[in-house]
C-alpha positions, 0 to 999 in steps of 0.5 A, spaced: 830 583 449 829 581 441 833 584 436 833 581 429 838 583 423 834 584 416 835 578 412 840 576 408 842 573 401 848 570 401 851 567 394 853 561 399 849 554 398 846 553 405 852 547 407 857 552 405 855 558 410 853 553 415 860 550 415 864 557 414 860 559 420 861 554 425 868 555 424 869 560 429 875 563 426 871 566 420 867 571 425 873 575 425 871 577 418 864 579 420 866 583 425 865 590 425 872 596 423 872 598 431 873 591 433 880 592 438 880 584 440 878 578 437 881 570 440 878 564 438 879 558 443 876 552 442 868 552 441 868 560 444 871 566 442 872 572 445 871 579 442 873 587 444 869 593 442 872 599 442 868 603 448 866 597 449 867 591 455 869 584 452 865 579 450 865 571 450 861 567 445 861 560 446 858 555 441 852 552 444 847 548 439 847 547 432 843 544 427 846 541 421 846 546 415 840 551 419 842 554 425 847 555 430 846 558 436 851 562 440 850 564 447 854 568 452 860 564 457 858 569 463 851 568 467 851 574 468 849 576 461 844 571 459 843 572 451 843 568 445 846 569 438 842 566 433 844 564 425 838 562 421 840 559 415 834 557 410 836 555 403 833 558 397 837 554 392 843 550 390 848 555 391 844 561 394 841 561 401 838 566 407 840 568 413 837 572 419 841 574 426 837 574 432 838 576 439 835 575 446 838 577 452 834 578 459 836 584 461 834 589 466 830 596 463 835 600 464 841 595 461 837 594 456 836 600 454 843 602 454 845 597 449 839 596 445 841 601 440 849 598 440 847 591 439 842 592 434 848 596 430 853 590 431 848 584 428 846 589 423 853 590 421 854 581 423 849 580 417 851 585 411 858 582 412 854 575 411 851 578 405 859 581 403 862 574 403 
C-alpha cells in the first residue's frame, strides 16, 4: 500500500526542515490534536492515537538535506514513512510524505483512510511551521 500527502510549501530553506525533522522531538508538533501519546528515545519515538494502537518509528536513513526515511520497530507492520525535501530557493523548500506499508487486503483497507489523514495532517502541520 502507497500513500502520498500533497506537497508542501514551507518558508523553510531545505537545511533548515531537513534539520528540524531529523530531531525527533519536533515531530510532536506535527502530530495531529487527538494525539494521546508521544515519547521520543534515541533515534525512534513512539506515539499514541486516540482509538488507536501505538506506534514506534525509528530513524532509518537520511540523506543530508533531502530525505528522511522513517520506518516501523515492529516487523509485524512493515512500513515506511518517507520526508522528501526538495529545495526551491535559499529560504524555501517542498516536501511531500510518502507512505508504504505491506499490508494484507483487509488491513490494508482498514487503515487506509486513518493513515491517509494522519500524513495529510503530518504535512499541512509542515506548511504551518
Amino acid at each position: 500500500m502507497n500513500l502520498k500527502s500533497n506537497s508542501i510549501i514551507t518558508q523553510k530553506s531545505q537545511k533548515e526542515l531537513f534539520e528540524f525533522l531529523t530531531d525527533l522531538n519536533n515531530f510532536e508538533q506535527l502530530m495531529p490534536e487527538n494525539t494521546e501519546k508521544f515519547e521520543v528515545d534515541g533515534e525512534s519515538f513512539i506515539f499514541g492515537l486516540k482509538g488507536m494502537p501505538e506506534i514506534r518509528l525509528v530513524l532509518k536513513e537520511r540523506a543530508e538535506f533531502s530525505q528522511i526515511i522513517l520506518g516501523a520497530a515492529s516487523s509485524k507492520l512493515p512500513f515506511t514513512l518517507t520526508v522528501d525535501i526538495d529545495e526551491i530557493d535559499e529560504s524555501m523548500c517542498e516536501s511531500t510524505f510518502n507512505f508504504e506499508g505491506n499490508f494484507n487486503p483487509m488491513m490494508a483497507m482498514m487503515i487506509k483512510r486513518p493513515l491517509q489523514k494522519f500524513i495529510d495532517t503530518l504535512s499541512e502541520n509542515v506548511e504551518n511551521l
